[in-house]
Every structure is written in structure tokens, then in C-alpha cells.
C-alpha positions as CSV (number, residue, x, y, z in Angstrom):
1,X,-18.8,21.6,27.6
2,X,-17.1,18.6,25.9
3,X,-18.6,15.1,26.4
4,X,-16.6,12.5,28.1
5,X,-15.8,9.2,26.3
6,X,-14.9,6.2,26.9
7,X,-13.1,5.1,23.6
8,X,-9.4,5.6,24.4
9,X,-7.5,8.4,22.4
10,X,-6.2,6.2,19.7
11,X,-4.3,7.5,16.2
12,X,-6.2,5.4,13.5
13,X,-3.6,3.2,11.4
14,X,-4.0,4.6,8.1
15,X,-2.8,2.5,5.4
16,X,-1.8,4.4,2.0
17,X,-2.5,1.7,-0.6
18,X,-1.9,1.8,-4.1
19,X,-4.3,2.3,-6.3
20,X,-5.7,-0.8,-8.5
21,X,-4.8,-4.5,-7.9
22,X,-1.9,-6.6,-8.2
23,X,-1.3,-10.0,-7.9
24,X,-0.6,-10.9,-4.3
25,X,2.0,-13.7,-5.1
26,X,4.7,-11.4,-6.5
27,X,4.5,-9.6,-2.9
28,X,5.3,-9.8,0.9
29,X,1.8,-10.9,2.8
30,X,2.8,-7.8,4.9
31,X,2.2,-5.6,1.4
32,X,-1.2,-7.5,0.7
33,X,-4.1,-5.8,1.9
34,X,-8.1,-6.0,0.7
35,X,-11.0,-3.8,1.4
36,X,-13.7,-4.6,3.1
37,X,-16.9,-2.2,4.0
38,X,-14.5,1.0,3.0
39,X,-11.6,-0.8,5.4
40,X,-8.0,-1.8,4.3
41,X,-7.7,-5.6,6.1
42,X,-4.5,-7.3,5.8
43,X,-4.0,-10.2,3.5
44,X,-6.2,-10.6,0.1
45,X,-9.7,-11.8,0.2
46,X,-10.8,-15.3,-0.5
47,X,-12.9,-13.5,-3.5
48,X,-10.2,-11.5,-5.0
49,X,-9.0,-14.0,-7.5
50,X,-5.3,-14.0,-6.7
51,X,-5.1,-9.7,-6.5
52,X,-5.2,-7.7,-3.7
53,X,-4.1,-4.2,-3.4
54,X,-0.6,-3.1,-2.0
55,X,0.3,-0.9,0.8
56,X,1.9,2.6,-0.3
57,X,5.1,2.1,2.0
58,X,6.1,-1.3,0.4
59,X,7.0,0.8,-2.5
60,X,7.2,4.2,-2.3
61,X,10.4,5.6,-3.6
62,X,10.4,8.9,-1.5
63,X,10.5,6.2,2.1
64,X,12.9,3.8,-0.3
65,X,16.1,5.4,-1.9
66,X,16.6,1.9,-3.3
67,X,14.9,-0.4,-4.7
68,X,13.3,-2.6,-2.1
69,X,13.7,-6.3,-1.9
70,X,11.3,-7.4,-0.1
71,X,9.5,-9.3,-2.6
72,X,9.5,-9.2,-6.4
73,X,6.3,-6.8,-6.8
74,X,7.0,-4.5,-4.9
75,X,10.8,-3.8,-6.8
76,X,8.9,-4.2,-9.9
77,X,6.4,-1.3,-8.4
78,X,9.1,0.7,-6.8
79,X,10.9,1.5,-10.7
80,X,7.3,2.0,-12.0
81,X,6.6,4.6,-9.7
82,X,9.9,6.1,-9.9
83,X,10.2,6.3,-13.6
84,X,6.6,7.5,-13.3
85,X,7.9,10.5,-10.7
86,X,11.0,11.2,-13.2
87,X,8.7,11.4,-16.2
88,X,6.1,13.9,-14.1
89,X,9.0,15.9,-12.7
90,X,10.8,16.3,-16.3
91,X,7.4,17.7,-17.5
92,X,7.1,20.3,-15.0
């Protein structure tokens, strides 16, 4: 017999970030997240010393055929990780 709860069914709002930090001034305050207690919170921390890390989508090239321009960073991250896909994929 399953248990009856009261939580609602929610989907949790995962949030792919990319690894390591960047400096949050070069990017969109909706690309800024920090973690907290194993949780992504948007916007950096008051104890990150100007870095944060970035959420996935701002700069994915597979969800961005083009380079984004929604804020410097995340153009500047887009062309890393494409070059970075290009270099992986000629290796292959």
C-alpha cells in the first residue's frame, strides 16, 4: 500500500551549472547562481568574492546555435565550450 502525502507532486528545478567559478560581472544575474548546503540559489553569495558559478543553459552550445548575447561571459563561455566540443569530437 503506498503512503499518502501531502507535498504536492512537484518536478524539482534542476539547474545544470558549469563547473568552477566565474566572475559574476561579465554575466546576466539570471546566469549567476551559488551553492548553498548542496543547493544552486540564484545570484552569487555575499562571500564569493566577485565569482559565482553559471547556469548550463546560458551557454550551452547544443540549446544555442549562436553565440548568445546575453552578456559578455556567457559568449566568451559559449566559444570555449564549443571549440572544447570541436576539439573532443575531432579526437574521436
Amino acid at each position: 500500500m503506498q503512503e499518502e502525502s501531502e507535498e504536492p507532486d512537484l518536478e524539482p528545478a534542476w539547474i545544470a551549472l558549469v563547473p568552477g567559478d566565474f566572475p559574476f560581472r561579465r554575466f546576466a544575474l539570471d546566469e549567476v547562481f551559488h551553492l548553498a548546503g548542496g543547493i544552486a540559489w540564484p545570484g552569487p553569495h555575499h562571500r564569493d568574492y566577485g565569482v559565482a558559478k553559471i547556469a548550463h543553459g546560458a551557454c550551452c552550445p547544443m540549446l544555442h546555435p549562436e553565440r548568445p548575447d546575453s552578456s559578455r561571459g556567457a559568449g566568451e563561455l559559449w566559444q570555449a565550450m564549443r571549440l572544447r566540443m570541436l576539439r573532443d569530437a575531432s579526437r574521436a
